[in-house]
N, C-alpha and C positions, 0 to 999 in steps of 0.2 A: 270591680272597677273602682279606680279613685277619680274625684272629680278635681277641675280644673279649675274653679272660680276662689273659694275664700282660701280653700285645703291647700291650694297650689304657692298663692300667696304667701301663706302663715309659710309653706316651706322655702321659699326665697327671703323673705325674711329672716330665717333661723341660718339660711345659708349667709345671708349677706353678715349675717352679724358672728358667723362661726360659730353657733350654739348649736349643737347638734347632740342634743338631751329627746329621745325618742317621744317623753311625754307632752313634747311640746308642739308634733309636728301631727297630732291628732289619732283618732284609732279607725280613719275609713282609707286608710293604704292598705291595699293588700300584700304590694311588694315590698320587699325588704327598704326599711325606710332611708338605711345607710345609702342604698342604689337611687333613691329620691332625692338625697342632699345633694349626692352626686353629680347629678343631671342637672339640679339647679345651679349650683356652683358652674356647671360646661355652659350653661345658657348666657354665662355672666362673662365668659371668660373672651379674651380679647379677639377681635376679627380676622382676618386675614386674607388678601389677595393672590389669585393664585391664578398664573398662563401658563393654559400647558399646548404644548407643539408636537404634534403627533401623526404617524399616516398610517390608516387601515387598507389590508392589502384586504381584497375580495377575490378567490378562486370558485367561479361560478362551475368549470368544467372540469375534468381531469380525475384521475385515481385518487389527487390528494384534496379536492374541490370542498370547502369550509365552511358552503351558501347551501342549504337544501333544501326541496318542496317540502311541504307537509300539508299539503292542503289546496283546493281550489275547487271554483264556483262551477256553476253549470255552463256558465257563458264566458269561462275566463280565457278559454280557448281560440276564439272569435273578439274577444275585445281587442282593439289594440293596445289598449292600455294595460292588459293584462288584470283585468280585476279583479278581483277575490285569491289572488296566487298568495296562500301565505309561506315564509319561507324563515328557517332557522339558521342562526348564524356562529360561527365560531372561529371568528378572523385573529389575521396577527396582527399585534401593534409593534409601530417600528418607529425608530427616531429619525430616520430621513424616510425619503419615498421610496430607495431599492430593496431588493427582494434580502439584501445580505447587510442590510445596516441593522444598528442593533435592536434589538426585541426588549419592547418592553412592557408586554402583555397580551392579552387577547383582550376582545370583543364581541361579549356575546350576547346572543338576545333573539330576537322575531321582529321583521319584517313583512306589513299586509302592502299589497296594492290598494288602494283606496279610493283613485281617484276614477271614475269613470271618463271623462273628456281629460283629462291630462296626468301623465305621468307622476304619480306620487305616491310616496307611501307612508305610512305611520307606522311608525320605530321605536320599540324598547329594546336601549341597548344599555349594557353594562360594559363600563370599560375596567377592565379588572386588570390592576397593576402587578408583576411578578420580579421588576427588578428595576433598580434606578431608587431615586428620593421616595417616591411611594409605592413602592413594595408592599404587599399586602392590603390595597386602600381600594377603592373601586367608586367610580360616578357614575351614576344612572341617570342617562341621557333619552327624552321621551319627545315625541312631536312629529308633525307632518314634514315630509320631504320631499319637495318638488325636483325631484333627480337628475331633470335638463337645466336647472337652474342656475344662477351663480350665487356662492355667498349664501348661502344654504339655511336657516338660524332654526335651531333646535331646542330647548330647555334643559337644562340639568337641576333636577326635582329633588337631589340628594347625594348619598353615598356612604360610605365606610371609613374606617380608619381614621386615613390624615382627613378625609372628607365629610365626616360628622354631619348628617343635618347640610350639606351643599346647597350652593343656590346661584343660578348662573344662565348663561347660557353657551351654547356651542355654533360655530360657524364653518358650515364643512363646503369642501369645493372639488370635483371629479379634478383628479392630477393626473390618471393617466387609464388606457385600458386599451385592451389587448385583443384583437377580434378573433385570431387564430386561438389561440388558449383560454379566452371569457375570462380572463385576469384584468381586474381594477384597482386601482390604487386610489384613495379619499383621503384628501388632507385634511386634517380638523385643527381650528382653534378654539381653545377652550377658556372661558373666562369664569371664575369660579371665586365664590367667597365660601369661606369657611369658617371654622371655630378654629384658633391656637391652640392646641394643647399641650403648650411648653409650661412644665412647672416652674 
């Protein structure tokens, strides 16, 4: 373990001044000290605002169905809220709401019921990008969700790639669903700051 208080300093320092002489950034790193300049220099490096416009398709039912149990309580049966139903996810993401607009990822993660007297559930999802501006980048979006609600507000606690260290939060709202087939459609907007990683 390296620690964070004077060791972390002395290495922003060396970053901010470009010296990056290994005896200068001390001998309690255990990782490679080059990957610690590193990191320091990304923590320095310029901010960035980021909207992103997205819709998660949810197929609850069906041969091809993307939503599944993996779990529930003794009384989840009988609640109406469905409490303790936990369920795993592996949606598409799409640039408009229709089933044939373009794909630009999936969504995945776990979904619990939570709320005993009202509809809600807490969400780890990962939205992992596969094509478009961030390709290969991914947010992870974490929080309670009141599912009859409007205007939805979520957290984005981080991410990958273009999304380094993210911070933000997400606003999703029910755009459409399908009682015959248990097809949903969730629009998300997403407000996100990041780190630049333009050289």
């Amino acid at each position: 373990m390296w620690k964070l208080g004077d060791s972390f300093r002395k290495v922003l320092k060396a970053s901010r001044s470009r010296k990056q002489n290994p005896d200068e950034l001390g001998n309690e790193f255990i990782i490679p000290k080059t990957d610690v300049v590193k990191f320091a220099e990304f923590l320095q490096s310029r901010k960035k605002i980021v909207k992103l416009h997205c819709y998660i398709h949810e197929a609850m039912g069906g041969t091809n169905a993307t939503v599944w149990d993996v779990g529930r309580t003794a009384i989840t049966e009988d609640s109406p809220t469905m409490f303790g139903q936990v369920r795993v996810l592996d949606n598409v993401i799409t640039a408009g709401p229709g089933k044939e607009s373009e794909k630009l990822g999936r969504a995945q993660g776990m979904i619990s019921s939570t709320g005993m007297e009202e509809c809600a559930v807490t969400m780890n999802l990962n939205l992992w990008f596969t094509n478009g501006e961030f390709s290969g980048s991914a947010l992870c979006l974490v929080g309670r969700n009141p599912i009859d609600g409007k205007d939805r507000e979520v957290a984005v606690v981080g991410g990958t790639g273009a999304f380094r260290m993210a911070r933000g939060y997400a606003v999703c709202n029910s755009y459409s669903y399908d009682i015959a087939s248990n097809y949903g459609v969730v629009e998300y907007s997403i407000f996100v700051v990041a780190y630049s990683q333009d050289d």
